[in-house]
C-alpha positions as YAML, in Angstrom:
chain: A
units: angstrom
residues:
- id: 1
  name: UNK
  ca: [43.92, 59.26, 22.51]
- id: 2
  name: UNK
  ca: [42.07, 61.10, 25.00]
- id: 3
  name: UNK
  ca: [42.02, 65.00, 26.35]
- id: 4
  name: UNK
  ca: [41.47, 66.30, 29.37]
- id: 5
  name: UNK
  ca: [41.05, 70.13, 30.03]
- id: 6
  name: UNK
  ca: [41.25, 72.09, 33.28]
- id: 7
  name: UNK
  ca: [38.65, 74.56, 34.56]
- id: 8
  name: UNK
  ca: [40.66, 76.92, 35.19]
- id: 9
  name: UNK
  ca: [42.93, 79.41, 32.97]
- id: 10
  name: UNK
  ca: [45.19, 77.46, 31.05]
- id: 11
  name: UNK
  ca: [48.65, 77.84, 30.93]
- id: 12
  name: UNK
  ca: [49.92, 74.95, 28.95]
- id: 13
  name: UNK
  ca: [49.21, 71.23, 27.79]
- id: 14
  name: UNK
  ca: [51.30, 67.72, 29.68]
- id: 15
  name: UNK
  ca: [51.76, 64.89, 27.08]
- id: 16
  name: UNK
  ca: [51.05, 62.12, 29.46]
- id: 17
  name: UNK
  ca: [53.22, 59.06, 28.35]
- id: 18
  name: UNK
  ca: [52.34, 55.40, 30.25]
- id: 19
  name: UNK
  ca: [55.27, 53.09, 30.82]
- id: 20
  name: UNK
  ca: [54.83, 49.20, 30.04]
- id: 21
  name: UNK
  ca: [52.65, 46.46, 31.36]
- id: 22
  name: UNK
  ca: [49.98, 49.47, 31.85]
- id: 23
  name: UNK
  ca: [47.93, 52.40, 30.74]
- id: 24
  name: UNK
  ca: [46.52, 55.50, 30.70]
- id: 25
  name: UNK
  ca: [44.46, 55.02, 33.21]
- id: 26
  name: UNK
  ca: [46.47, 54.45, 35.77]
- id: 27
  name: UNK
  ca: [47.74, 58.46, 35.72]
- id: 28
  name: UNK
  ca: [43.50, 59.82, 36.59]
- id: 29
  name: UNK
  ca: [45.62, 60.96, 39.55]
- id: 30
  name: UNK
  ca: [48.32, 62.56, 38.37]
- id: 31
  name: UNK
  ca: [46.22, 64.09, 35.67]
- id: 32
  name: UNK
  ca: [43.80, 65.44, 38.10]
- id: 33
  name: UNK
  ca: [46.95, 67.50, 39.17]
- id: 34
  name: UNK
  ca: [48.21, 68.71, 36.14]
- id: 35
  name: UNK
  ca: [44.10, 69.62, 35.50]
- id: 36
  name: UNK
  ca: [44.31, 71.16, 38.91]
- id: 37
  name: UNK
  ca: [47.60, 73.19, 38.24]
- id: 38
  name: UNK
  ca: [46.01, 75.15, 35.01]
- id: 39
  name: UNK
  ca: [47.35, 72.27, 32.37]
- id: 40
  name: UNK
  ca: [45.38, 70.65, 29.81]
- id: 41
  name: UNK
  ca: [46.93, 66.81, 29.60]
- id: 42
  name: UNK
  ca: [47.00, 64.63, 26.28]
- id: 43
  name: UNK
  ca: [47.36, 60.45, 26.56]
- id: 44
  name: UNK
  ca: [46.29, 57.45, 25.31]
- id: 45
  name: UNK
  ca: [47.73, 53.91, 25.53]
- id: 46
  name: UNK
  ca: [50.59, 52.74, 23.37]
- id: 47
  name: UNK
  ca: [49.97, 50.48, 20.86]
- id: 48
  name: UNK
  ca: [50.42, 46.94, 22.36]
- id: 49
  name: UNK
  ca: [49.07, 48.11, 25.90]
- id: 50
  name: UNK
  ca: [45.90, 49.21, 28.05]
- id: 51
  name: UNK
  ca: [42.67, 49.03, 25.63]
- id: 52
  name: UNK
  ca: [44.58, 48.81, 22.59]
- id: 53
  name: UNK
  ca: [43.13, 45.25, 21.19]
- id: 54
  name: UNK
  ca: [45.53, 44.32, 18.76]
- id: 55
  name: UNK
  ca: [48.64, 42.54, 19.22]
- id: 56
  name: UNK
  ca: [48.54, 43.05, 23.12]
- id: 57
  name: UNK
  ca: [52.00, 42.78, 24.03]
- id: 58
  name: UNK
  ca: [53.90, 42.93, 20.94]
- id: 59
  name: UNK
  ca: [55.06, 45.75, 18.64]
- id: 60
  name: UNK
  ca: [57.12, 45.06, 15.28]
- id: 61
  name: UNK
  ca: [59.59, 48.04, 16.24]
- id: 62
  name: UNK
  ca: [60.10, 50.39, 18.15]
- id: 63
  name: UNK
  ca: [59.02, 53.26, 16.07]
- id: 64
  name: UNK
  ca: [55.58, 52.44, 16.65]
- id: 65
  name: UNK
  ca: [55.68, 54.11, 20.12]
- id: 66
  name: UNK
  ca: [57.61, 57.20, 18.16]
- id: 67
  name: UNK
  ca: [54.84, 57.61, 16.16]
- id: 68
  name: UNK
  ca: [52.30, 57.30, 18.50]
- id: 69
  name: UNK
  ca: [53.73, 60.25, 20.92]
- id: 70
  name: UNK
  ca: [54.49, 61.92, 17.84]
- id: 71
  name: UNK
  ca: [50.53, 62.17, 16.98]
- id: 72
  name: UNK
  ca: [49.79, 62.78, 20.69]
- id: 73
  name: UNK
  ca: [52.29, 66.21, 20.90]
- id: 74
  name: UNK
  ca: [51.05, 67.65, 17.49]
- id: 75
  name: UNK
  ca: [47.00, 66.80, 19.03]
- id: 76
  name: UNK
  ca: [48.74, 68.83, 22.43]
- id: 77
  name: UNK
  ca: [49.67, 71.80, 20.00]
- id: 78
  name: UNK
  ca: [46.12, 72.57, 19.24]
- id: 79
  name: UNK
  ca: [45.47, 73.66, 22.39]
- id: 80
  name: UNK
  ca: [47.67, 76.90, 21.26]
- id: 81
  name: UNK
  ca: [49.65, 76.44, 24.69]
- id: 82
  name: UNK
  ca: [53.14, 75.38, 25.54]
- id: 83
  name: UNK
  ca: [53.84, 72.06, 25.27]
- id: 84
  name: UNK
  ca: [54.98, 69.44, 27.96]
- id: 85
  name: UNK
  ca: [55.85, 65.72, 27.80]
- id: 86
  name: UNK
  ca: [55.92, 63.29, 31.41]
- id: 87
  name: UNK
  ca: [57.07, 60.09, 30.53]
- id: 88
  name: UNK
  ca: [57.13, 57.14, 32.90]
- id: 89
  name: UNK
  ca: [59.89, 53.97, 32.26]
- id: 90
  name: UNK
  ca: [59.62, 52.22, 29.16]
- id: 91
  name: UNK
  ca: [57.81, 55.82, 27.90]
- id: 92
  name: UNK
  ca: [60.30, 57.58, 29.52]
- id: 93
  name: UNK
  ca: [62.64, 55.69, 26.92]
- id: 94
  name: UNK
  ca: [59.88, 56.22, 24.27]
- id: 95
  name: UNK
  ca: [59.80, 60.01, 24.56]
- id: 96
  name: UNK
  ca: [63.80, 60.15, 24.06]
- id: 97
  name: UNK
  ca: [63.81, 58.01, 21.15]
- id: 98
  name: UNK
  ca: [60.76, 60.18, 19.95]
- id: 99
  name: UNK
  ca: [62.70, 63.88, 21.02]
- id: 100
  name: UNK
  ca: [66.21, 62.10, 19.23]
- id: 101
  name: UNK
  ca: [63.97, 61.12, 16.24]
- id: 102
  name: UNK
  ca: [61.88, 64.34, 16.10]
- id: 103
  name: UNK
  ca: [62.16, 67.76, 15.93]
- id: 104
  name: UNK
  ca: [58.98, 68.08, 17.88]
- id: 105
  name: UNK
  ca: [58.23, 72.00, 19.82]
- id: 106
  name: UNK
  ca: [58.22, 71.35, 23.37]
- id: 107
  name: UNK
  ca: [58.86, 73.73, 26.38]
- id: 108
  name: UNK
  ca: [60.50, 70.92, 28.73]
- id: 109
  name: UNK
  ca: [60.59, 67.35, 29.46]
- id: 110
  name: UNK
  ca: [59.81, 65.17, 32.76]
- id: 111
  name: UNK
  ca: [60.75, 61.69, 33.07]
- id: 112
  name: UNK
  ca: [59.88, 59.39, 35.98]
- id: 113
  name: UNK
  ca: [62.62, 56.50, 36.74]
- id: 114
  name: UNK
  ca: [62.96, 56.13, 32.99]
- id: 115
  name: UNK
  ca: [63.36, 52.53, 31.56]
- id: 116
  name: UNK
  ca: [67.49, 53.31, 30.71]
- id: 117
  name: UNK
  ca: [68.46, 50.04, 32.07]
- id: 118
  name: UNK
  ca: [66.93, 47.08, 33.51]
- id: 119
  name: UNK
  ca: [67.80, 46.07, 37.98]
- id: 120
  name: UNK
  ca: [67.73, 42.01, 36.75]
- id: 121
  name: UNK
  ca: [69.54, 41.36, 33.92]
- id: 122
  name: UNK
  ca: [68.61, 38.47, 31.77]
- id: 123
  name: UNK
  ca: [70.67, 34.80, 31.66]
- id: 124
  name: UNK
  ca: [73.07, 35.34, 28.94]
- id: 125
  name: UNK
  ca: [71.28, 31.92, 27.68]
- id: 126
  name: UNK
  ca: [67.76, 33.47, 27.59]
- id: 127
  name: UNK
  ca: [69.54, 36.23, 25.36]
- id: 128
  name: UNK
  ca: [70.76, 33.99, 22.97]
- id: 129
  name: UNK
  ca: [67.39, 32.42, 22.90]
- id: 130
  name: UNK
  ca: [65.18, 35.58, 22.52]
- id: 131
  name: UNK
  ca: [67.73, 36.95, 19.83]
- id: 132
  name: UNK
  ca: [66.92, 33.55, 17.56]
- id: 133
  name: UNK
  ca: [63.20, 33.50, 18.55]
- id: 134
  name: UNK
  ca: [63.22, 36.88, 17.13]
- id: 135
  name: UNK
  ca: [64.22, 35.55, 13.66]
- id: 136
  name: UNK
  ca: [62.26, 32.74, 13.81]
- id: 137
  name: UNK
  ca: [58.88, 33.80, 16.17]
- id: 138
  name: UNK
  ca: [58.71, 37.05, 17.19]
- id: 139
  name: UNK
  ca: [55.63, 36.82, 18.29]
- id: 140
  name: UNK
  ca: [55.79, 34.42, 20.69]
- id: 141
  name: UNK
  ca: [54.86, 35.77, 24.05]
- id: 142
  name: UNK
  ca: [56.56, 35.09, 27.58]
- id: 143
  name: UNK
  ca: [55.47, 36.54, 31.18]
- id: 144
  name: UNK
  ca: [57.51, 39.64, 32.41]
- id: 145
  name: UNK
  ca: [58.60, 37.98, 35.24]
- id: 146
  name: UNK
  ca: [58.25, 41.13, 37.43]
- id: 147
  name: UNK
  ca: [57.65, 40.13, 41.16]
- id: 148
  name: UNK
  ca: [54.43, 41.11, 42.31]
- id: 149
  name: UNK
  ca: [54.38, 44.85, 43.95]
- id: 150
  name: UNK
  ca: [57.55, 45.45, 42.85]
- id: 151
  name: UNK
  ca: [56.26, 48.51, 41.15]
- id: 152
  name: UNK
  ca: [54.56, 50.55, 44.03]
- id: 153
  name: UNK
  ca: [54.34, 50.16, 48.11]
- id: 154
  name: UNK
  ca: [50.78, 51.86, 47.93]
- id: 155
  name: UNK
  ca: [48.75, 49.61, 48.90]
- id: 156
  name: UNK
  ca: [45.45, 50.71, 47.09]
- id: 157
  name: UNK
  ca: [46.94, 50.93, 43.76]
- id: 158
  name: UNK
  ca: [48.41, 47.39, 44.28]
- id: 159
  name: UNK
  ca: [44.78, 46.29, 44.75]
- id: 160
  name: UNK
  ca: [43.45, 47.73, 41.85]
- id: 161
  name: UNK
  ca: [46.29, 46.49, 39.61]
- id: 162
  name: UNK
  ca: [45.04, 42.89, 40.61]
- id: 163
  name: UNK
  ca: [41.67, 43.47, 39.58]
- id: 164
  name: UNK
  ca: [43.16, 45.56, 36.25]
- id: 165
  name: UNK
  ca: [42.08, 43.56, 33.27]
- id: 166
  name: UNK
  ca: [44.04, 46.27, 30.88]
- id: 167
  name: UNK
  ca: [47.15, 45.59, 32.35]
- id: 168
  name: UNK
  ca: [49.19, 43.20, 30.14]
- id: 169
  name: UNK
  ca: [50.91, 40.27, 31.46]
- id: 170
  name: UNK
  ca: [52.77, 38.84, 28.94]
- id: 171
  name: UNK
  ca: [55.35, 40.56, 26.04]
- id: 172
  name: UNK
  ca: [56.27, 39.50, 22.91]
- id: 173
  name: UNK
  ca: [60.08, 38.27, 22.49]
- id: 174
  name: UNK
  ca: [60.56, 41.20, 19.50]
- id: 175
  name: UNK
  ca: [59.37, 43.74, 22.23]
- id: 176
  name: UNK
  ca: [61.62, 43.14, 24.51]
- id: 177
  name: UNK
  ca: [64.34, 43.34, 21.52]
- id: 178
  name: UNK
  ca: [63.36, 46.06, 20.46]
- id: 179
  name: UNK
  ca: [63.62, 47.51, 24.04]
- id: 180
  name: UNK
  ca: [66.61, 46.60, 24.41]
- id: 181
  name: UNK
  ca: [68.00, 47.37, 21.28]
- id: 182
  name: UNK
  ca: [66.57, 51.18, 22.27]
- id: 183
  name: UNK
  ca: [68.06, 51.51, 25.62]
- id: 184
  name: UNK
  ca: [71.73, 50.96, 23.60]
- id: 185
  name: UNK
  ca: [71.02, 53.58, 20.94]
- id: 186
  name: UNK
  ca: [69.96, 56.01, 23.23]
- id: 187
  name: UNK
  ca: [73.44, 56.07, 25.18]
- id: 188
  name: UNK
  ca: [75.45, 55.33, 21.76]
- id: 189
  name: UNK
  ca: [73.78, 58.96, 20.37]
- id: 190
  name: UNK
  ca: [73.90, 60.89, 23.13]
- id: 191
  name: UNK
  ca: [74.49, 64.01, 21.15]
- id: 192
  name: UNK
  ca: [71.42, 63.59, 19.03]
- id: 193
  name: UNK
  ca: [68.88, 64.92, 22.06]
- id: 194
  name: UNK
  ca: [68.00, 68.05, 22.21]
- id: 195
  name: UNK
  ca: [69.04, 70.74, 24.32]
- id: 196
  name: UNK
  ca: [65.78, 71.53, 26.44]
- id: 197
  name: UNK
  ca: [64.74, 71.52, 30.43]
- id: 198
  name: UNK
  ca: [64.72, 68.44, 31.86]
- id: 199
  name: UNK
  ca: [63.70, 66.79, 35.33]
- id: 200
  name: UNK
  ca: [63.98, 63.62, 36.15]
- id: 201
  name: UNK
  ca: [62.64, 61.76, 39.13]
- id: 202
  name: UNK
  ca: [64.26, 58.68, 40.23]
- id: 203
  name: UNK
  ca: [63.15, 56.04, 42.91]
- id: 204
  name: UNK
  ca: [65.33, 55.36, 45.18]
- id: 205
  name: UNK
  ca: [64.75, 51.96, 45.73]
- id: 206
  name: UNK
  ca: [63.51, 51.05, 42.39]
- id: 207
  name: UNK
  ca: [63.22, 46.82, 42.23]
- id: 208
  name: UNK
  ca: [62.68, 47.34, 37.96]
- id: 209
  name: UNK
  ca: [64.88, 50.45, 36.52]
- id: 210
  name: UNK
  ca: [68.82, 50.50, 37.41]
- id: 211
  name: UNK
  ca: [69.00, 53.47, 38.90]
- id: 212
  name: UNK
  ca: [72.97, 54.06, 38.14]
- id: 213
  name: UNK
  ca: [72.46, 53.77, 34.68]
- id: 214
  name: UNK
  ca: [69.42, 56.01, 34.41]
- id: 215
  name: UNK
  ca: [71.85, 58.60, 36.65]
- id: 216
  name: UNK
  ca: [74.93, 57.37, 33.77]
- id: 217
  name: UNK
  ca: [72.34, 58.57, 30.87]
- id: 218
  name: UNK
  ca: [71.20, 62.22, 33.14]
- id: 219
  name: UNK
  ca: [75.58, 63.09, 33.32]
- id: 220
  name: UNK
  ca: [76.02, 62.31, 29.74]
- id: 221
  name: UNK
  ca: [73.39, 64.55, 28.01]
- id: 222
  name: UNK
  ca: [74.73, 68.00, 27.28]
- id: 223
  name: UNK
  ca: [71.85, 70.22, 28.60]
- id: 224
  name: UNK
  ca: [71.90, 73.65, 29.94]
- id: 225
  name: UNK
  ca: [69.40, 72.88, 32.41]
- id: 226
  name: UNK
  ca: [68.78, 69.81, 34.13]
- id: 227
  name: UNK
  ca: [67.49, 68.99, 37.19]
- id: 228
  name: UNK
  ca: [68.12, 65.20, 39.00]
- id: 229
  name: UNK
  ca: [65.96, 64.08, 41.82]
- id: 230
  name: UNK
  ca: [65.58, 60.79, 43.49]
- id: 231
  name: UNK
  ca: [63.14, 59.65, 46.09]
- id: 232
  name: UNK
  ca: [64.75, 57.66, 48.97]
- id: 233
  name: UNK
  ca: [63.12, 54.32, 50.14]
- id: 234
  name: UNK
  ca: [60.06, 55.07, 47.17]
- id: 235
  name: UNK
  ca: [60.05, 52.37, 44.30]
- id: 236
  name: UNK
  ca: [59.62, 52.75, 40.60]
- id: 237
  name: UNK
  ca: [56.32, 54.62, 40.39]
- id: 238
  name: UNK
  ca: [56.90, 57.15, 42.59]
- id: 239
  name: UNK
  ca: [53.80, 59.13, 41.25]
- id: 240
  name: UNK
  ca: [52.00, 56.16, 42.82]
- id: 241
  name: UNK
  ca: [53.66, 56.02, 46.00]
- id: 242
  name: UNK
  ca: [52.20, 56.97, 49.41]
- id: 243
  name: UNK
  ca: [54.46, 60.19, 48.80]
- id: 244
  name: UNK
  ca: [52.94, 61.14, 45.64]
- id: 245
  name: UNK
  ca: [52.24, 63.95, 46.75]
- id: 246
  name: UNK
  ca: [55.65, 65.33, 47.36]
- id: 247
  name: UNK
  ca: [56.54, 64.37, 44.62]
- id: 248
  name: UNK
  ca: [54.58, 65.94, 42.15]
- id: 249
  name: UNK
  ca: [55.32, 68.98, 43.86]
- id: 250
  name: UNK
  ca: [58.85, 68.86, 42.52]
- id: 251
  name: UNK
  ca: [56.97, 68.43, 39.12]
- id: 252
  name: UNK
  ca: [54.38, 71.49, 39.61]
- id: 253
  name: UNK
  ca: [57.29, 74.00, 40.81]
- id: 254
  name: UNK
  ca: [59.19, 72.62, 37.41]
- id: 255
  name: UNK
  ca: [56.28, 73.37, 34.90]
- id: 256
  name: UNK
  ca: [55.35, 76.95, 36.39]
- id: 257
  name: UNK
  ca: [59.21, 78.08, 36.30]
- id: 258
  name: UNK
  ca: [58.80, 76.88, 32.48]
- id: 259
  name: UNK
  ca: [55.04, 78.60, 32.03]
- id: 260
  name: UNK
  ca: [54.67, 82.08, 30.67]
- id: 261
  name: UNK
  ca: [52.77, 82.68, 33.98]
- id: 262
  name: UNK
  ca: [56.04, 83.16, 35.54]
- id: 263
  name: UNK
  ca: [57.61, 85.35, 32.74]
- id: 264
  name: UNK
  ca: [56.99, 88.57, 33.47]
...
């Protein structure tokens, strides 16, 4: 887990949470804006990913993440601020089981094309393989199978990924259970998520995340406030895309309507 504060007056604390197949250091951008905003930011890399050394790949269920974000928000709370959480894909999906799980204090909630649903949907065979390999090896590790640049049309950060020694390559057959097994639960209990601000980004043309069912999940939680936005023509990361910019405008303008700064 690592902190980062901003220089200048601080008016809350971001939760950063990293999506799969990568880490924390892949947001220095996007916390360099929240830093830049007046926001402290909290991350760290999930267990299974980025410098964690153990078990690269793998987790033995899903509550590991829960736990893990669960540690991170309670560090955020010592700041004595307000509390955010962005998650990206498979944290996106992390940060809902972990807000359905938890009764954790947080002022609102952004999610980036959250990992709700998957665009290429395994052989019904390769099912019925990983669900016996996950009696019998669970362990056993296979390549994501995710074209190359299917993630991001920015050039630069495509290069760097290449030369990214952090990023992992291959998952275990019980992770990708146990994601799957948490994308049902979290549209079987609906009702358990709390009521609390929400915006969530969605690319447009996102090649990993199906965007309908991500937009199935947004109309089926019973919120007071939330906000849907999707990026035309950017793919999954759009806080990596040439447009990040834009983007994290949308996020900026949500936080300071949610800071005490604008309560007057």
């Amino acid at each position: 887990m690592w902190k980062w504060t901003t220089n200048q007056e601080a008016i809350g604390t971001v939760v950063v949470v990293h999506g799969a197949n990568e880490h924390h250091g892949r947001y220095d951008w996007v916390i360099q804006q929240f830093n830049a905003a007046g926001f402290h930011c909290v991350s760290g890399d999930l267990p299974g990913q980025g410098t964690t050394t153990r078990r690269r790949g793998h987790i033995d269920a899903f509550d590991e993440y829960i736990f893990t974000i669960e540690n991170w928000v309670a560090e955020a709370h010592k700041f004595g601020l307000p509390v955010y959480i962005l998650g990206h894909s498979m944290g996106g999906l992390a940060v809902i089981r972990t807000l359905m799980e938890k009764k954790l204090s947080i002022k609102a909630l952004i999610l980036s094309s959250p990992c709700l649903g998957l665009s290429h949907q395994t052989s019904k065979g390769k099912e019925v393989l990983s669900v016996l390999l996950n009696k019998l090896a669970p362990g056993v590790r296979l390549a994501t199978g995710l074209p190359e640049g299917s993630a991001t049309r920015n050039e630069e950060i495509r290069v760097r990924d290449k030369e990214d020694k952090l990023i992992v390559k291959k998952v275990s057959v019980r992770w990708y259970r146990e994601l799957t097994a948490s994308m049902k639960y979290v549209f079987d209990h609906y009702k358990k998520f709390p009521n609390l601000p929400l915006l969530l980004l969605q690319a447009g043309d996102d090649l990993i995340v199906d965007k309908e069912t991500v937009k199935q999940w947004f109309n089926g939680v019973n919120l007071e406030e939330k906000w849907y936005k999707e990026f035309p023509s950017l793919y999954h990361e759009v806080l990596n895309e040439p447009e990040r910019d834009q983007v994290f405008d949308y996020v900026k303008r949500f936080l300071l309507l949610h800071s005490e700064v604008n309560k007057g």
